[in-house]
C-alpha positions as CSV (number, residue, x, y, z in Angstrom):
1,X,0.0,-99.2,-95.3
2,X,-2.8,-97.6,-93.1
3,X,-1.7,-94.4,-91.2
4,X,-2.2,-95.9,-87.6
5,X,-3.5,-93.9,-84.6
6,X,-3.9,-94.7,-80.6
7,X,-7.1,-94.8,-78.6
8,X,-8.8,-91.4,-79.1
9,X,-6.1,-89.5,-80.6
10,X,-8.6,-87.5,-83.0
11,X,-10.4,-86.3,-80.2
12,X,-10.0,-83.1,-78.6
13,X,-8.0,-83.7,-75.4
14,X,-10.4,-82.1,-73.3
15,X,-13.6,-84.8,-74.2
16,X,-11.0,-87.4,-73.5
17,X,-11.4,-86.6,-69.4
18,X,-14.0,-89.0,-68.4
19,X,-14.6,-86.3,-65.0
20,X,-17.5,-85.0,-63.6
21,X,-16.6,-81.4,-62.9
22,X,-18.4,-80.3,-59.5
23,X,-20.3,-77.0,-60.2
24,X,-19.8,-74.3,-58.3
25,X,-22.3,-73.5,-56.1
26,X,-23.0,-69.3,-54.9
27,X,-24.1,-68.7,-51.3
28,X,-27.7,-67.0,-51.0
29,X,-27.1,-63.7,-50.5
30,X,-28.0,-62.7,-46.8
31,X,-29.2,-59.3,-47.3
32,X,-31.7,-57.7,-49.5
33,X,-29.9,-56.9,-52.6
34,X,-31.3,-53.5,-53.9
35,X,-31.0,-52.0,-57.5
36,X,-27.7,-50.4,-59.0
37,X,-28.2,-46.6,-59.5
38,X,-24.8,-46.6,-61.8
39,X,-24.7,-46.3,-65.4
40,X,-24.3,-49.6,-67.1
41,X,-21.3,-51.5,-67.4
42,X,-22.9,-53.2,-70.5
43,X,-22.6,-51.7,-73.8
44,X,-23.6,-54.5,-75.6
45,X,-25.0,-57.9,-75.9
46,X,-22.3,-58.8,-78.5
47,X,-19.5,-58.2,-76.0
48,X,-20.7,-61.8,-74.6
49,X,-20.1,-63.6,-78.1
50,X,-16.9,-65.9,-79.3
51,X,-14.7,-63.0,-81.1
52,X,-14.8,-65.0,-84.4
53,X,-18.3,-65.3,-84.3
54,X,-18.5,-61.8,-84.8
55,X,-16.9,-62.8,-88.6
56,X,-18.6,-65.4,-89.2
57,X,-20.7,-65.5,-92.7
58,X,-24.4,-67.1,-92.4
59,X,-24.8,-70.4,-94.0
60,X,-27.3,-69.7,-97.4
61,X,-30.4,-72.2,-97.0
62,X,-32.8,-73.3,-99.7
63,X,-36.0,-71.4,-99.2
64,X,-39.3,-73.8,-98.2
65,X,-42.5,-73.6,-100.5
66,X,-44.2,-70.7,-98.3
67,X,-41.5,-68.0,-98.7
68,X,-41.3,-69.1,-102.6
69,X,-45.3,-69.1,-103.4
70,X,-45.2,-65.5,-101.5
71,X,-42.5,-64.5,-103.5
72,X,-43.6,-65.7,-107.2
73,X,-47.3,-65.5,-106.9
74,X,-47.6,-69.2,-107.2
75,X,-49.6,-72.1,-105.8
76,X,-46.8,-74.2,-103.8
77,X,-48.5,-77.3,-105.9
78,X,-47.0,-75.0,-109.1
79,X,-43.7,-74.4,-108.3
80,X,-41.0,-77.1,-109.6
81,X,-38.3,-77.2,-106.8
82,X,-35.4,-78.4,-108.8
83,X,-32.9,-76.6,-105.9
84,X,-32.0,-78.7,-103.2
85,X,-31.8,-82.0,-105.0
86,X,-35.1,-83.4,-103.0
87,X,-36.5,-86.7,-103.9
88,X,-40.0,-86.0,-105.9
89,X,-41.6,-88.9,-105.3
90,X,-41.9,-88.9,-101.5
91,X,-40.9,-91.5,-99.0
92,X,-42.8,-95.3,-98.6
93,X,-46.2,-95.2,-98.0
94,X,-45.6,-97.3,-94.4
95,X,-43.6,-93.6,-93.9
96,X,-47.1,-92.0,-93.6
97,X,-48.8,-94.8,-92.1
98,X,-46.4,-95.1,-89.2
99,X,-46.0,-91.3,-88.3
100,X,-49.9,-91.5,-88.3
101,X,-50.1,-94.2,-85.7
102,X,-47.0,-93.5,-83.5
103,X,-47.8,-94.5,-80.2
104,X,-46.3,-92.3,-77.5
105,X,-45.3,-88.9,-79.3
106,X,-45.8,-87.4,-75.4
107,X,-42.4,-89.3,-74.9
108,X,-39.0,-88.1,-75.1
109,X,-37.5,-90.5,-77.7
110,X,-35.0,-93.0,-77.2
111,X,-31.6,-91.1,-76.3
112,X,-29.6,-94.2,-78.8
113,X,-32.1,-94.7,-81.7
114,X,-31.5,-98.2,-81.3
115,X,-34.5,-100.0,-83.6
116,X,-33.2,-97.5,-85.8
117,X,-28.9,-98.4,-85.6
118,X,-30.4,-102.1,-85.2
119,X,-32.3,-101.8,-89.1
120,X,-29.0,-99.8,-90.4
121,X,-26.7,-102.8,-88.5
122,X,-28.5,-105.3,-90.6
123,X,-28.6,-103.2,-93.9
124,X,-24.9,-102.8,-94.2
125,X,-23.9,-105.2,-92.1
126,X,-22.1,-103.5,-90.2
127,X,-22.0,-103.7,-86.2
128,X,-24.4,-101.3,-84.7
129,X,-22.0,-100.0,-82.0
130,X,-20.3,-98.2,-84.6
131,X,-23.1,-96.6,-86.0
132,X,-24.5,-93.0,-84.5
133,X,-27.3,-91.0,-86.1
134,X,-28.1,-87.5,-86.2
135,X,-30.6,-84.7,-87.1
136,X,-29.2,-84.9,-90.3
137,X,-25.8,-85.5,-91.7
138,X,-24.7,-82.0,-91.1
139,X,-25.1,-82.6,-87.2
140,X,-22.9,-85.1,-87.5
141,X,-20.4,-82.8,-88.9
142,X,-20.3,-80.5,-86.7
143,X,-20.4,-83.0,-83.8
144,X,-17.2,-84.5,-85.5
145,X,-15.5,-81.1,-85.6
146,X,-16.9,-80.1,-82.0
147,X,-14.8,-83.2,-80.6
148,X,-12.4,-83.1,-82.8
149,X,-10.9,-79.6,-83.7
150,X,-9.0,-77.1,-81.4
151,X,-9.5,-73.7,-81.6
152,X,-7.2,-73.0,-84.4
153,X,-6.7,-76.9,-86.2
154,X,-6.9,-77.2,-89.5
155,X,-9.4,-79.0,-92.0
156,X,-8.1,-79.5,-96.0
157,X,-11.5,-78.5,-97.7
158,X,-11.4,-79.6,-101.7
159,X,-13.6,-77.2,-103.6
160,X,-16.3,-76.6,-105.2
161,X,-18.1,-79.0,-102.7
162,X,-20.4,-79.1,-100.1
163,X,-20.4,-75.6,-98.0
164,X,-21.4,-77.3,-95.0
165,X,-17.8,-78.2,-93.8
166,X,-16.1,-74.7,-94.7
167,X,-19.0,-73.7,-92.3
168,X,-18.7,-75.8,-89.5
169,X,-15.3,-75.2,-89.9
170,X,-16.1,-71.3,-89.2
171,X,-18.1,-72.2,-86.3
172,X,-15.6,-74.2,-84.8
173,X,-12.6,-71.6,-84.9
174,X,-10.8,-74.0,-86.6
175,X,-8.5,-73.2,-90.2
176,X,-9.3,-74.2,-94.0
177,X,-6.9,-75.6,-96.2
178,X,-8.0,-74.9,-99.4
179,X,-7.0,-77.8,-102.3
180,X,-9.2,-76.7,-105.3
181,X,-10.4,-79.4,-108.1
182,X,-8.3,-80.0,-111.3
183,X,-10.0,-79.6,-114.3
184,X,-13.0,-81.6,-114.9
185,X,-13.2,-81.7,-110.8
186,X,-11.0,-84.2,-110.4
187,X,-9.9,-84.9,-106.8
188,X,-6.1,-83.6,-106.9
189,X,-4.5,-86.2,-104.4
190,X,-1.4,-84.8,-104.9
191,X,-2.1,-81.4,-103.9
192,X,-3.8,-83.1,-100.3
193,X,-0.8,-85.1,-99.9
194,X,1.4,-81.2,-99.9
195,X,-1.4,-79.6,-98.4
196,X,-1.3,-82.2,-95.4
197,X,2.9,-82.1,-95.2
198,X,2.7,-78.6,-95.1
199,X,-0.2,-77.5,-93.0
200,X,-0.5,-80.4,-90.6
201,X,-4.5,-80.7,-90.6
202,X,-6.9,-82.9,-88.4
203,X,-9.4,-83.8,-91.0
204,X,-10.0,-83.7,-95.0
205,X,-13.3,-84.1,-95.9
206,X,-14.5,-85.6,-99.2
207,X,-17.7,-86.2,-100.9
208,X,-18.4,-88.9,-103.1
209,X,-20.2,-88.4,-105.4
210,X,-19.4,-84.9,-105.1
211,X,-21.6,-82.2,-104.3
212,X,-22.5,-80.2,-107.1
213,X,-20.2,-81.6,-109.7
214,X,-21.9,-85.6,-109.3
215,X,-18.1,-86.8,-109.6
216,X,-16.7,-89.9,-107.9
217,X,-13.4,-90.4,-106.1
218,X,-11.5,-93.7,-106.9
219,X,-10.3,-96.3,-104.9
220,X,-6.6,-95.3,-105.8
221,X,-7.6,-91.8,-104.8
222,X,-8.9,-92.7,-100.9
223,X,-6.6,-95.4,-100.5
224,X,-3.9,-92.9,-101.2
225,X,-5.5,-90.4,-98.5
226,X,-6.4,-93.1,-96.5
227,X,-2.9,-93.2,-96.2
228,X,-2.1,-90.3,-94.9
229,X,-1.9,-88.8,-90.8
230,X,-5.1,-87.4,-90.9
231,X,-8.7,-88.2,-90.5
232,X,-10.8,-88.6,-93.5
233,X,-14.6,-87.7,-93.3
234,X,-16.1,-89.3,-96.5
235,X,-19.9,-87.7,-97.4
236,X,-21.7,-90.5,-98.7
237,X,-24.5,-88.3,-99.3
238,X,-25.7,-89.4,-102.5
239,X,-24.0,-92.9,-103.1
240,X,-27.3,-95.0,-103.5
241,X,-27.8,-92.8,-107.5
242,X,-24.1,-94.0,-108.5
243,X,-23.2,-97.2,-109.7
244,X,-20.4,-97.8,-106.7
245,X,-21.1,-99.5,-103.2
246,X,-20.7,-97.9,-100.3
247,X,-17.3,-97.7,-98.1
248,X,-19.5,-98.0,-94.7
249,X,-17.6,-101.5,-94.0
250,X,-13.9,-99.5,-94.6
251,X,-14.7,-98.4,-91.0
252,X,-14.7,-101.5,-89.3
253,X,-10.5,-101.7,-90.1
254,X,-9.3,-98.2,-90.5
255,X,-8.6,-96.0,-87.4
256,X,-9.0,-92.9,-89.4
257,X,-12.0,-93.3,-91.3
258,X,-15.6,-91.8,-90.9
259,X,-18.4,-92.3,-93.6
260,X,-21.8,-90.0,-93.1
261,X,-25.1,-91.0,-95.1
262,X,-28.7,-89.8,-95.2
263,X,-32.2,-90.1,-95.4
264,X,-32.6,-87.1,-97.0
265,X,-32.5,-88.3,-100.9
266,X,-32.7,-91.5,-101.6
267,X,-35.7,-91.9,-98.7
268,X,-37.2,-88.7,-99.6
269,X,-37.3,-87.6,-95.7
270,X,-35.3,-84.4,-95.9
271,X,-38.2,-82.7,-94.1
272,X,-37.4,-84.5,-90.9
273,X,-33.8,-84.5,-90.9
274,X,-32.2,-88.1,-90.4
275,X,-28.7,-89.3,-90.9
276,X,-26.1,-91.6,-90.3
277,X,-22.7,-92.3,-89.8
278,X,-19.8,-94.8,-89.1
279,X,-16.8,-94.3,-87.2
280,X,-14.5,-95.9,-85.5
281,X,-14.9,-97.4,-82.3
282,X,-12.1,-95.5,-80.7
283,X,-14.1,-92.2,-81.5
284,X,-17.5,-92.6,-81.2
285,X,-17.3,-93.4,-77.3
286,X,-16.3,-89.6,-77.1
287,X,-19.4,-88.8,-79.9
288,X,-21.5,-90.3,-77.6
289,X,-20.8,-88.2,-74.7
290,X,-21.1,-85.2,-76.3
291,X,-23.9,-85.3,-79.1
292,X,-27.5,-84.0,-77.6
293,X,-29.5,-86.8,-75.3
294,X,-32.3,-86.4,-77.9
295,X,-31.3,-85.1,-81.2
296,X,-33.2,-87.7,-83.3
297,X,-36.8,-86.9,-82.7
298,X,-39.6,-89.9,-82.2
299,X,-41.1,-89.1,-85.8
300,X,-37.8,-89.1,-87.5
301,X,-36.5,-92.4,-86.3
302,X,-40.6,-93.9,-86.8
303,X,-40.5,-92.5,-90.5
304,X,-36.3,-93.7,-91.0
305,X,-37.6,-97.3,-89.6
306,X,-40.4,-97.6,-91.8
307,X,-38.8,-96.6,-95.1
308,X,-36.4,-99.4,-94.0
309,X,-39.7,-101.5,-94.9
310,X,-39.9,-101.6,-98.0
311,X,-36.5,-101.4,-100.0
312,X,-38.3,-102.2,-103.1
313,X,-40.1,-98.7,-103.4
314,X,-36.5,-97.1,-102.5
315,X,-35.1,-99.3,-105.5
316,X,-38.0,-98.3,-107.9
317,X,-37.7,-94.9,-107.0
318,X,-33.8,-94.8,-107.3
319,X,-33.7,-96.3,-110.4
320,X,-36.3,-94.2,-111.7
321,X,-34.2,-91.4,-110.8
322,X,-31.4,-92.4,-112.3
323,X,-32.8,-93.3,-115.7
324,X,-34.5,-89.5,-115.8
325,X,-30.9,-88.3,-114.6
326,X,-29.4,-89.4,-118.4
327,X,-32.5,-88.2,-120.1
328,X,-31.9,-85.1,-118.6
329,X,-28.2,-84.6,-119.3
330,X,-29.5,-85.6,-123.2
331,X,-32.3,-83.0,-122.4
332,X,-29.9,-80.1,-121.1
333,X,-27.2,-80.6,-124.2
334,X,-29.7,-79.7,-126.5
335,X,-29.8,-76.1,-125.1
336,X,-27.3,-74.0,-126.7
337,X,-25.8,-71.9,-124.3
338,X,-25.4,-74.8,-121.8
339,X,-22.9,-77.7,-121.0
340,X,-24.0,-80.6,-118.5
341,X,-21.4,-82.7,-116.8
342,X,-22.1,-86.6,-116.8
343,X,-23.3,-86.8,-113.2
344,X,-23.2,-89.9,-110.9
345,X,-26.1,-88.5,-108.0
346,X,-29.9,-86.8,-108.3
347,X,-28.3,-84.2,-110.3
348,X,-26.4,-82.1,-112.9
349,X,-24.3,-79.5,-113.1
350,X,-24.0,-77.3,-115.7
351,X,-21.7,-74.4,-117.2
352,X,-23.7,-71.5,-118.5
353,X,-21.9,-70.0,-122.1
354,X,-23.1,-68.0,-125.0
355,X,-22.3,-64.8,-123.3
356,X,-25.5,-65.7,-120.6
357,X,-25.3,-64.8,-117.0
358,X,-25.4,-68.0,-114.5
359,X,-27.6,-66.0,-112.0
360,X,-29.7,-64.4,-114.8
361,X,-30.7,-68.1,-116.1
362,X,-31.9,-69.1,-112.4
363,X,-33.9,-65.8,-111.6
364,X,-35.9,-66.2,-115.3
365,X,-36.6,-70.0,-114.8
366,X,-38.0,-68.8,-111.1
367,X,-40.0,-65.2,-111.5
368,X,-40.9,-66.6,-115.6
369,X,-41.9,-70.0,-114.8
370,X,-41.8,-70.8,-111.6
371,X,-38.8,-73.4,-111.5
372,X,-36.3,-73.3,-108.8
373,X,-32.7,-74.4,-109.9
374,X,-29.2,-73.4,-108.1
375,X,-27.1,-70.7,-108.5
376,X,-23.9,-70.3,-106.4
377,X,-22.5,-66.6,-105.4
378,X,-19.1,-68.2,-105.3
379,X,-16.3,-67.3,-108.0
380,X,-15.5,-71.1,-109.2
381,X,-19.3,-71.9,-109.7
382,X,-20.7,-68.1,-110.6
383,X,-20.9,-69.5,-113.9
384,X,-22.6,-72.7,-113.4
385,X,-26.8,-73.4,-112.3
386,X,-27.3,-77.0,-110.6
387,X,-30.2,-79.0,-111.4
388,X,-31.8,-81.3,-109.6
389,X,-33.4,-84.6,-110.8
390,X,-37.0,-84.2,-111.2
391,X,-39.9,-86.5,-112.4
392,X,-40.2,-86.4,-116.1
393,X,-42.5,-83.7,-116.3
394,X,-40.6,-81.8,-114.2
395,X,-37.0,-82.2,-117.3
396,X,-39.9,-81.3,-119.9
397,X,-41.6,-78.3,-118.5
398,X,-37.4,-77.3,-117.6
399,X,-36.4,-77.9,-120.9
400,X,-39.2,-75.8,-122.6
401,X,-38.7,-72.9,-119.9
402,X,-34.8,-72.9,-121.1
403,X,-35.7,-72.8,-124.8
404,X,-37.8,-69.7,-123.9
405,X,-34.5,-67.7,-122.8
C-alpha cells in the first residue's frame, strides 16, 4: 500500500508561505558620507560564504574538445569521446534547421516552455501540468533538493551511481545515507528499508538504468521503496537504450514519486542542456515558484521541439546504438585483462584485471591514441574504466587501441 502524504509535505516549510515579504527600504543618507580612515574590518571575502561551502569538494566535469585537442595535440575531428556517454550521431536534422531560423532570439523565452511540456504531454501522455523542464536534468535536482531539504535532512544515496545527487546533496547542507550495491550492483532494498527506519531521510534517489553499471531496478524493487515514507527521485536518464518503458505515468497516482529524463542522449542535445521531469501535483506548485523565470533558453526548447519531429530518426539512431552496445560488450570480452558487465544504456562498464591499473588504461587510450574513456578517483570504481557507446568505427579503432596495451 502506497506511503500517503498531505498537500506539500515534501516541501520545505518555508516555500510553503505563499507571502510577499516587503523589502526593507534604507533612508538616503542626509549628509555627505566621507571615507573610513580605519583599518578594515574585512579580512576576507570568504567570511561572507555558507560555512559548509568552505568543505565542499568541486563536482569533476568531462572536459569539451578544445581543452582535449590542446592537451593531446590532436585535431578535435580526431579525438574519439567515448567519456560522457554522448550520442555520436547528432540530433534530427529539423534540430539544425530550426535553431537556424528561430524567429525572435532577441526575446526572453517563454518563462513555462509550454510548446515544449505540450509535445512531452502528448508523448507520454501524461498531463502537461505535471510536467517541468529544466537546463538539464541536474537543475532539476537541485531544484528538488533546494525546496525540499533542510539544512541538515537526509538523502539515502545507493552507490556507485550518479555523483550528481551526493553533490547537490553537499550544496544543499543536507546529509548522505550511504546504502552501497550488493554484488553485481544489485539495488539492496533491504538495506534502504534499514537505512530509512534508522536515519529518517527525505529523499532516495535511484537511477534506472544505473549510471555507470547500465543495471535496471525491478518492479518488486520500487514498489517496495515506493512503499516506504520517503520521496523517491527515479533518474530516468537513459531509459530509451533498455528494453523497459518508462515509469513517467507512476506519477500521476503516487504522492511520493518524481521521474527526471533528458535530452541529452537519446536526442543527442547535451550541448544545450534540456530536461524533464514529473512530479506530483502537490509539489510542483512550489517548483514553480522557485525554479529561475528563464532557465530553458529559446534555442534549447526550439532544438527539444524539433527533435520531437521526427521520432523515427531517434528510433533509428537508438536502435543503432543498442545493437553496437552488444557488439561492443563481445568486442571488450575479447581483451584479456578486461571484464564488461551486460549493460542496459549507451554504455559499459568494465573491471580492469591482469595486474593493469584502471587509470593507467584510460591515460594510454588518451595521450597513445587519442580516445577518451572514464576513469573514476573513487575506491568502489578505481578499478573499473566506463565506455561509452560509439559508432562502429569508433568499438574498432577502441578495440585495436586496447590490444596495443
Amino acid at each position: 500500500m502506497q506511503a500517503s502524504a498531505p498537500r506539500g509535505s515534501w516541501v520545505r516549510p518555508a516555500a510553503l508561505r505563499r507571502v510577499n515579504r516587503p523589502h526593507l527600504l534604507v533612508p538616503l543618507a542626509t549628509a555627505t558620507m566621507e571615507p573610513s580612515t580605519s583599518a578594515p574590518t574585512v579580512a576576507s571575502s570568504t567570511q561572507f560564504l555558507r560555512k559548509h561551502m568552505l568543505k565542499l569538494a568541486a563536482y569533476t566535469p568531462i572536459e569539451p574538445f578544445e581543452v582535449l585537442s590542446a592537451r593531446y595535440g590532436r585535431k578535435p575531428e580526431e579525438i574519439i569521446k567515448l567519456d560522457a556517454n554522448e550520442n555520436p550521431y547528432g540530433p534530427p536534422p529539423e534540430v539544425r534547421q530550426a535553431l537556424g531560423s528561430m524567429p525572435f532570439p532577441h526575446i526572453y523565452p517563454d518563462p513555462e516552455t509550454r510548446a515544449l511540456r505540450q509535445a512531452l504531454s502528448k508523448m507520454h501522455n501524461i498531463p502537461m501540468e505535471h510536467l517541468l523542464v529544466g537546463c538539464g536534468a541536474d537543475e532539476l535536482i537541485d531544484l528538488l533538493m533546494r525546496c525540499v531539504l533542510e539544512p541538515g535532512d537526509k538523502i539515502v544515496d545507493c552507490p556507485p551511481t550518479f555523483t550528481m545527487y551526493v553533490f547537490d546533496a553537499d550544496v544543499n547542507d543536507a546529509r548522505v545515507v550511504t546504502v552501497p550495491r550488493l554484488e553485481g550492483f544489485r539495488l539492496d532494498v533491504e538495506g534502504i528499508r534499514r537505512a530509512v527506519a534508522e536515519h529518517k531521510p527525505k529523499v532516495v534517489f535511484l537511477t534506472s538504468p544505473n549510471n555507470p553499471d547500465g543495471s535496471m531496478i525491478s518492479e518488486s524493487d520500487l514498489l517496495a521503496i515506493l512503499d516506504l515514507p520517503v520521496l523517491v527521485v527515479l533518474d530516468e536518464a537513459y531509459i530509451e537504450f533498455s528494453s523497459e518503458s518508462s515509469r513517467m505515468h507512476w506519477v500521476t497516482n503516487r504522492h511520493n514519486l518524481v521521474v527526471l529524463r533528458t535530452f541529452s542522449k537519446s536526442a543527442a542535445l547535451a550541448g544545450l542542456r534540456v530536461g524533464y521531469g514529473a512530479f506530483p501535483l502537490e509539489m510542483i506548485e512550489y517548483l514553480w515558484r522557485a525554479k529561475q523565470p528563464y532557465n530553458v533558453s529559446v534555442a534549447a526548447e526550439v532544438a527539444a521541439c524539433a527533435a520531437l519531429t521526427n521520432m523515427e530518426y531517434l528510433d533509428t539512431v537508438r536502435n543503432a546504438l543498442v545493437s553496437e552496445r552488444e557488439r561492443l560488450y563481445t568486442r571488450l570480452k575479447e581483451i584479456t585483462f578486461l571484464e564488461p558487465y551486460p549493460s542496459h544504456a549507451n554504455f559499459i562498464l568494465a573491471k580492469v584485471t591482469g595486474g593493469k591499473d584502471a587509470k593507467a588504461v584510460k591515460d594510454a587510450l588518451a595521450s597513445q591514441h587519442g580516445i577518451m574513456v572514464r576513469h573514476y578517483a573513487k575506491k568502489e570504481l578505481s578499478g573499473y574504466i566506463r565506455v561509452s557507446v560509439g559508432r562502429p568505427e569508433h568499438t574498432d579503432k577502441l578495440i585495436e587501441a586496447l590490444k596495443q596495451l
